[in-house]
C-alpha positions, 0 to 999 in steps of 0.5 A, spaced: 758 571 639 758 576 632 761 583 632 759 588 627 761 585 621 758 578 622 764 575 624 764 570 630 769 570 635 773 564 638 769 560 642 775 558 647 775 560 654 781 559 659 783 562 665 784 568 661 777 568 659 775 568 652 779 568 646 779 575 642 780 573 636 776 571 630 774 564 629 776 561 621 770 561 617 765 555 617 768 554 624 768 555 632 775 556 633 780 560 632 787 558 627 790 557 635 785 553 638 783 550 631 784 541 632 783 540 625 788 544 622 794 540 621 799 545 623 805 541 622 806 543 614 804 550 616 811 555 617 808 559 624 814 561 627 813 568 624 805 568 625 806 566 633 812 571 634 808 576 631 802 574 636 806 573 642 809 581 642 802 582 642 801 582 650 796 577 650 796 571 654 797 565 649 793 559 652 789 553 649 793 553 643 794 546 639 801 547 636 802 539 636 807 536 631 809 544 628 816 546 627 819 551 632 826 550 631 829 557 633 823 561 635 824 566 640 817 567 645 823 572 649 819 578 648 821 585 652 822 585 658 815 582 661 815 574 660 811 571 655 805 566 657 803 561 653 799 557 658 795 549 657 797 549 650 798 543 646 805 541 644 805 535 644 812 532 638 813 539 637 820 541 634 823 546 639 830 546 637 834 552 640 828 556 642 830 562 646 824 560 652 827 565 657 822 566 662 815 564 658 810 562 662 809 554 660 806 551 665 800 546 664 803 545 657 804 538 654 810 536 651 810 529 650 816 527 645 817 534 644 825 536 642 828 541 646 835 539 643 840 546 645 834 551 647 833 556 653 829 554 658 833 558 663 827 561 668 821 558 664 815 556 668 813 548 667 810 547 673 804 542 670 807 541 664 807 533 661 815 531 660 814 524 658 819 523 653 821 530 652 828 530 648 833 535 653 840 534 650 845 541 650 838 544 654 839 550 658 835 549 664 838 553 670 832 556 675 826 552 672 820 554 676 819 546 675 811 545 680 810 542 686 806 536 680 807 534 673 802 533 669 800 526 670 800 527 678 795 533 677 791 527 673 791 522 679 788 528 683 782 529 680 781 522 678 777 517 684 781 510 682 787 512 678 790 508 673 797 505 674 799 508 667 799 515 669 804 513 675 809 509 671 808 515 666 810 520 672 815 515 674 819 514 668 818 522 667 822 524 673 827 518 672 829 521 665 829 529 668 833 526 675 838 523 669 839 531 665 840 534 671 845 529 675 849 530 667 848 538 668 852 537 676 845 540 677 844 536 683 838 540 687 833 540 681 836 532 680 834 530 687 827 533 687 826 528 681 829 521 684 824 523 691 818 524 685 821 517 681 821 513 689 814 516 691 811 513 683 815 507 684 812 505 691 804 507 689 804 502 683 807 496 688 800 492 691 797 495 696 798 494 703 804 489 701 810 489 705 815 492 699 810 499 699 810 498 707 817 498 707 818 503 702 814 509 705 817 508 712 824 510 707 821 515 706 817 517 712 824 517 715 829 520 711 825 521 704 829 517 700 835 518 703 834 526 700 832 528 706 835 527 711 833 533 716 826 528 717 831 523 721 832 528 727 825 530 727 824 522 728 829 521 733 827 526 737 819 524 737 822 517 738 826 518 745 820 523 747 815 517 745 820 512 749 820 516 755 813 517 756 813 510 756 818 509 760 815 514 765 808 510 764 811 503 766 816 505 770 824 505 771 829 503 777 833 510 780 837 507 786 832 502 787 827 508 787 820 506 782 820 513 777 813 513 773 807 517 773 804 518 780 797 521 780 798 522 788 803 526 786 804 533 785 805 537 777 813 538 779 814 532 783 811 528 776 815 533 770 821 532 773 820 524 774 818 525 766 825 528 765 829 523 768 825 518 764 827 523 758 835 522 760 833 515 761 831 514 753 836 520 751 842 514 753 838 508 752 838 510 744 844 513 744 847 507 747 851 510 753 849 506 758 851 509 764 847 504 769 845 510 773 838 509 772 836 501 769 828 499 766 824 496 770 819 490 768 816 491 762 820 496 760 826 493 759 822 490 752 822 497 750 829 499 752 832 493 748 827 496 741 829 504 743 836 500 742 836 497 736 833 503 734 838 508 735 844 504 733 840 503 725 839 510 726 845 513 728 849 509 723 844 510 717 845 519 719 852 518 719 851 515 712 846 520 709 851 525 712 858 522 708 853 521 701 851 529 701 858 530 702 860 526 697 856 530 692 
């Protein structure tokens, strides 16, 4: 597109739309989105601290390899964006980022040694190998997804590079963060780290089996609130079996009678619940005792509970620890 002055437009368009600034002459693309300018040797910090007081979203740019050592994208009071651009080996040594809008960048090898990235958005964004030393990185909006991650979505037969890119990502942010005692943001990137680990072990073997009932259960030890749901679904589970195959009260058979009527059905339920609740607990008052083929699943409802309670009291001393 050419406007009055026979000058062409950028041919870019993000999520944003079009790019609004003239294209170089000869050319397709504007000096930001321009592959083909080797911006390395180019001093630009002034010239993207002009363009980003402008207001205007910032996304595309290719910016790999440049130095941006100390720039300041904290514009004003409304949070610059620049979004989706390319960053890759960029120098972004003590950078004031304060809430910039980061997210979908890529910032492979890129240094950001004593910069501010307090508040920034870099969800989406391409850590792999990025430098953090002396780096403030309090209320980082991080994604639920790093760049590799969003690239596994969107492929039918992802390759194994992308998960160990991933895993090797959130092994070294796990590391900062435990390093800046920020344990929180350091446990989402160890649970990131385990879930990559387990999707390049071979499918269907016993090691990526076992793994995801780790995390099934309690996420890697990093969430420990999914042991209570299992609990409670596991006695539930037991006790409707229980209730199918029956159990002894006094030498009475408590299960499921059709015969019977909705209450007299509930409340032989819930006795087979009581039995299940002090078979998993290990109580053993021996008021009521299985019966048959029961008795199977109460040795299996034992064995469970005993692994499970000693493996909460475990989880509970480790997040008191920390």
């Amino acid at each position: 597109m050419k406007d009055n002055n026979h000058k062409s437009y950028c041919k870019y368009k993000g999520v944003h739309g079009e790019c609004n600034d003239y294209a170089l002459a000869g050319g397709s693309f504007c000096f930001w989105h321009e592959a083909k300018i080797d911006k390395s040797k180019i001093n630009i910090i002034e010239k993207l601290e002009k363009r980003a007081k402008t207001g205007i979203p910032m996304e595309g740019f290719i910016l790999c390899k440049t130095n941006l050592q100390g720039i300041n994208l904290h514009i004003g009071n409304k949070p610059c964006t620049l979004i989706n651009s390319d960053l890759s080996r960029a120098d972004l040594t003590g950078a004031h980022l304060y809430g910039v809008d980061l997210s979908g960048s890529n910032f492979l090898k890129a240094n950001f040694t004593n910069a501010n990235l307090n508040q920034t958005n870099l969800s989406g964004c391409n850590l792999l190998r990025s430098i953090f030393k002396n780096t403030r990185v309090e209320f980082i909006n991080w994604g639920k997804c790093l760049q590799q991650e969003l690239l596994i979505k969107t492929r039918h037969k992802p390759s194994k590079d992308l998960y160990r890119e991933a895993e090797e990502t959130a092994r070294m942010l796990k590391k900062y963060l435990d390093s800046e005692q920020m344990h929180s943001a350091s446990r989402y990137f160890f649970y990131k780290e385990m879930r990559m680990q387990r999707k390049q072990m071979k499918y269907m073997s016993l090691s990526r089996g076992f793994s995801w009932l780790v995390d099934f259960i309690i996420g890697y030890g990093e969430y420990p609130h999914r042991l209570l749901f299992f609990v409670f679904g596991f006695i539930v589970i037991f006790a409707g079996i229980f209730f199918y195959l029956g159990v002894n009260d006094a030498h009475n058979m408590i299960s499921y009678n059709h015969n019977a009527n909705v209450i007299s059905n509930i409340h032989n339920f819930l006795t087979c619940l009581y039995f299940s609740i002090v078979t998993f607990t290990t109580l053993g008052y021996g008021d009521i005792t299985p019966y048959s083929l029961s008795r199977v699943f109460a040795c299996i409802e034992v064995i469970v509970g005993n692994l499970s309670l000693g493996l909460f009291v475990v989880l509970c001393l480790g997040k008191i620890t920390k």
